[in-house]
N, C-alpha and C positions, 0 to 999 in steps of 0.2 A: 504493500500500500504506500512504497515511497510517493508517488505521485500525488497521491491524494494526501498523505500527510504535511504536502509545500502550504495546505487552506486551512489547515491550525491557527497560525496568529492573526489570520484574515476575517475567520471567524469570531475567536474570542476577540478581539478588538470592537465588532459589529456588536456582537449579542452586548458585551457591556456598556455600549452608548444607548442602547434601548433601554438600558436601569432606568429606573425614574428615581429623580429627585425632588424628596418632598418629608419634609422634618414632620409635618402633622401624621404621617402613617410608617413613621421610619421601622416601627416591630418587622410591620408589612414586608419594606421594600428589602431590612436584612434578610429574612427568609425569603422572599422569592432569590435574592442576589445568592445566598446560600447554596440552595439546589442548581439554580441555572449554572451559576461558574464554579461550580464544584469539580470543572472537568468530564473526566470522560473522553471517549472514540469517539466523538462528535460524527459517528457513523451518516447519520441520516442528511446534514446539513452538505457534510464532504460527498455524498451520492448527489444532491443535488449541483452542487458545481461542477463535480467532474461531468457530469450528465451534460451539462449546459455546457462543456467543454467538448466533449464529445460531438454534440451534435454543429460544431463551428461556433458557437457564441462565445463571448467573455465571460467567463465566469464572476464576473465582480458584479455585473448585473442580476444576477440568480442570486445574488447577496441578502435583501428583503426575504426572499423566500425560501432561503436556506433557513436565517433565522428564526421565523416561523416557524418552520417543522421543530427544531430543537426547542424552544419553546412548549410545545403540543407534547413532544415526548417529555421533557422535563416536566410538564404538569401531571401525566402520566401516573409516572415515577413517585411524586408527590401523594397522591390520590392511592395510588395502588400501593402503599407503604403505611397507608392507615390502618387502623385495628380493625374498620368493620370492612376492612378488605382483604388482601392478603397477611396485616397486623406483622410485619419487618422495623426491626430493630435498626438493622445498619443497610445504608445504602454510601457505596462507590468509599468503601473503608472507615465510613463517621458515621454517627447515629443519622436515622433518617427525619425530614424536615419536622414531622410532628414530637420526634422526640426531643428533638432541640429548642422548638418555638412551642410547642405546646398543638393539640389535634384542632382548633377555632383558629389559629393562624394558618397551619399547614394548608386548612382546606380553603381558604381564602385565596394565598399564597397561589394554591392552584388551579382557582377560579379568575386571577388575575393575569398568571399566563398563559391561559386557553384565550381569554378578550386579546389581551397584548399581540397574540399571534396573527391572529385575522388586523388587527388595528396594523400591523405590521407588512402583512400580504396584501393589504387595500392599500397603502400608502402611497402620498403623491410618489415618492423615490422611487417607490418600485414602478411606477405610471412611467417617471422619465425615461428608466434603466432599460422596458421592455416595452412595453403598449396597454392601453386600455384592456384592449380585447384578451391580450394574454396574463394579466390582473385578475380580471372578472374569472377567465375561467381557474386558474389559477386556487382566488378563493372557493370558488365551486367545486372544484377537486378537492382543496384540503377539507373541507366541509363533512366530505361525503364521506373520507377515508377515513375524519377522524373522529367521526359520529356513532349511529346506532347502526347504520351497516358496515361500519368498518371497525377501526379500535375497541369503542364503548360496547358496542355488540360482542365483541371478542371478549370484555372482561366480564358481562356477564354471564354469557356459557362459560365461563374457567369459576365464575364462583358458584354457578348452578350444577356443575357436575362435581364438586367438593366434595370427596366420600365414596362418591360414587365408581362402579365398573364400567367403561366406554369404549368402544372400539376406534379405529384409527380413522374412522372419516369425521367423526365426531372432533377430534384433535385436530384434522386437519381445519376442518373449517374453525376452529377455534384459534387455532394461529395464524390461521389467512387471515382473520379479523385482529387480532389482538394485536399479533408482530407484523404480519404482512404489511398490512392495508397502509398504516404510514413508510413502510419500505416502499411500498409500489407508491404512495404520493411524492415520497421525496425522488426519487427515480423519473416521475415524470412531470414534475415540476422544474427540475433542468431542460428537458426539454422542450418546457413551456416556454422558459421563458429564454430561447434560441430559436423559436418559433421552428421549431421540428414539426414534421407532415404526420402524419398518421400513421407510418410503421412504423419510424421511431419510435413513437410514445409508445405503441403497442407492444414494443420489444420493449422497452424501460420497465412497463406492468410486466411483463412474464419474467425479466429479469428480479424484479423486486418481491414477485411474488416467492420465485424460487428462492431465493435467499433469504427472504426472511422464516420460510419453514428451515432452512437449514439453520438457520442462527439459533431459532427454537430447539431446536432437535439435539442440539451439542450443547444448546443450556441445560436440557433435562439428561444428559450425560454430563457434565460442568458438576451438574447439581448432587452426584451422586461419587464422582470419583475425585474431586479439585477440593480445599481446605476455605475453609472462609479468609485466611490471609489474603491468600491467591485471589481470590473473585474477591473480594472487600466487602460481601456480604452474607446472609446466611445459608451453610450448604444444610441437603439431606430436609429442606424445608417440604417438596411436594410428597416425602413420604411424611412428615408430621402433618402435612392440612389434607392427607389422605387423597392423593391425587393421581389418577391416570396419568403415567404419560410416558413419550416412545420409549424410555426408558425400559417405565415397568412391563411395556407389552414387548419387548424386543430383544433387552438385551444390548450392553454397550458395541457387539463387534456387528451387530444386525444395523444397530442406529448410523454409525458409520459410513456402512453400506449405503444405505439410505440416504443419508446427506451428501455421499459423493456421486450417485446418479445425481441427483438434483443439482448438483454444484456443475454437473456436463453440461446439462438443460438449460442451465443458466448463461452458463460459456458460450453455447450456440444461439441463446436469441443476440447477445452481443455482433454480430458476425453481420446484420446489416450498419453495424455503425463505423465498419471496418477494422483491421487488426492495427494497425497504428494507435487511432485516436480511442481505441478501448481497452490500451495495455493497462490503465490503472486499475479499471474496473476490472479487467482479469484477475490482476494481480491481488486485488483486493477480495474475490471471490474466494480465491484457493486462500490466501489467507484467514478466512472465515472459518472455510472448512473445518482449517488446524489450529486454532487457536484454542489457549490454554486458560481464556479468562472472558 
């Protein structure tokens, strides 16, 4: 992922000028500033500019909407670390935002960067960066991915099957919703805003979709064989909240298997965007594969 690691301090620069500053709600803005620049593989924002790199744009433009997504996932993370969610102690090696600001800021905190996000993807800069038309749809993509048929939809099938026995289509579509849905927005949100035709984008969703069940797949292997050092948060957690997943139905040498078809599928919707201008995201796929955290 050398390529895509060059939009690290492009990014954190960007997200932290979106801070707000304002002394009457400063609890507020320390916890959202908390979660947001706590770091991280800023995976999703870095998918969106190489994307928009890929398809011939500048990637400083796909800036607005990078942000955005990272944003959307940070609220996420936020929400889904609460007690009457998944109830996680520690997120990215610190305790998580509720346990440091208390559960009535956290959920705030992550009601303020879901608004931020869209206030962020509407903005005039993003209006100059790309166009009108690829704004609009833009926030209409993020809308949809990271709503009740994408994301939100995906958390609650993961907390209505809690306990429960499931088989693997049931997972699947719960991680197409949950992980995917913002992989595949951030994926083709780059090539919104490079104003890319209709295969591209269409190859960005099968690219995003693929990967983000693979990400899933070696988190629920992550979760069973890696230490909480390693990950910086809690492992062996989906067998204490009693949880299906490829894990428990497969097996870590089956799950493998599994994610490295998917990680081919992945490779080859790449191949309309040509082998040059898709070496990051190559390079970034197999590193997904094999990663340790």
């Amino acid at each position: 992922m050398a390529i895509m690691n060059e939009y690290s301090d492009m990014i954190e620069k960007a997200l932290s000028e979106f801070l707000v500053k304002d002394k009457d709600i400063g609890g507020l803005v320390k916890s959202i500033e908390y979660s947001l620049m706590a770091g991280g593989k800023r995976v999703r924002p870095k998918l969106v500019l190489e994307f928009c790199r890929a398809c011939g744009g500048e990637p400083e433009n796909a800036l607005d909407f990078a942000c955005a997504v990272e944003m959307i996932h940070t609220y996420s993370l936020i929400h889904d670390d609460l007690p009457c969610m998944d109830n996680d102690d520690m997120r990215r090696g610190k305790p998580s935002n509720h346990c440091a600001f208390g559960e009535d800021t956290a959920l705030l905190a992550g009601d303020a960067l879901l608004t931020l996000a869209f206030e962020t993807v509407l903005s005039e800069n993003a209006v100059r960066a790309t166009s009108p038309d690829s704004v609009a749809r833009a926030g209409r993509l993020l809308a949809n991915f990271a709503g009740v048929q994408g994301m939100v939809g995906g958390q609650f099938i993961d907390l209505s099957i809690e306990g429960k026995k499931v088989e693997s289509d049931i997972l699947e579509k719960m991680y197409g919703k949950k992980t995917g849905a913002l992989l595949k927005a951030s994926c083709m949100l780059g090539c919104i805003a490079a104003n890319a035709d209709v295969e591209k984008i269409r190859a960005a969703e099968i690219f995003g979709g693929k990967i983000g069940l693979v990400f899933q797949i070696i988190d629920d292997v992550l979760d069973v064989v890696s230490t909480t050092d390693i990950l910086g948060k809690p492992v062996l957690s989906d067998e204490q909240n009693e949880k299906t997943t490829f894990m428990s139905l497969y097996g870590e040498e089956k799950c493998r298997e599994i994610a490295a078809v998917l990680t081919d599928e992945a490779l080859t919707a790449l191949d309309v965007f040509g082998t040059d201008k898709s070496v990051g995201l190559r390079d970034f796929a197999v590193e997904l594969l094999n990663r340790k955290k």
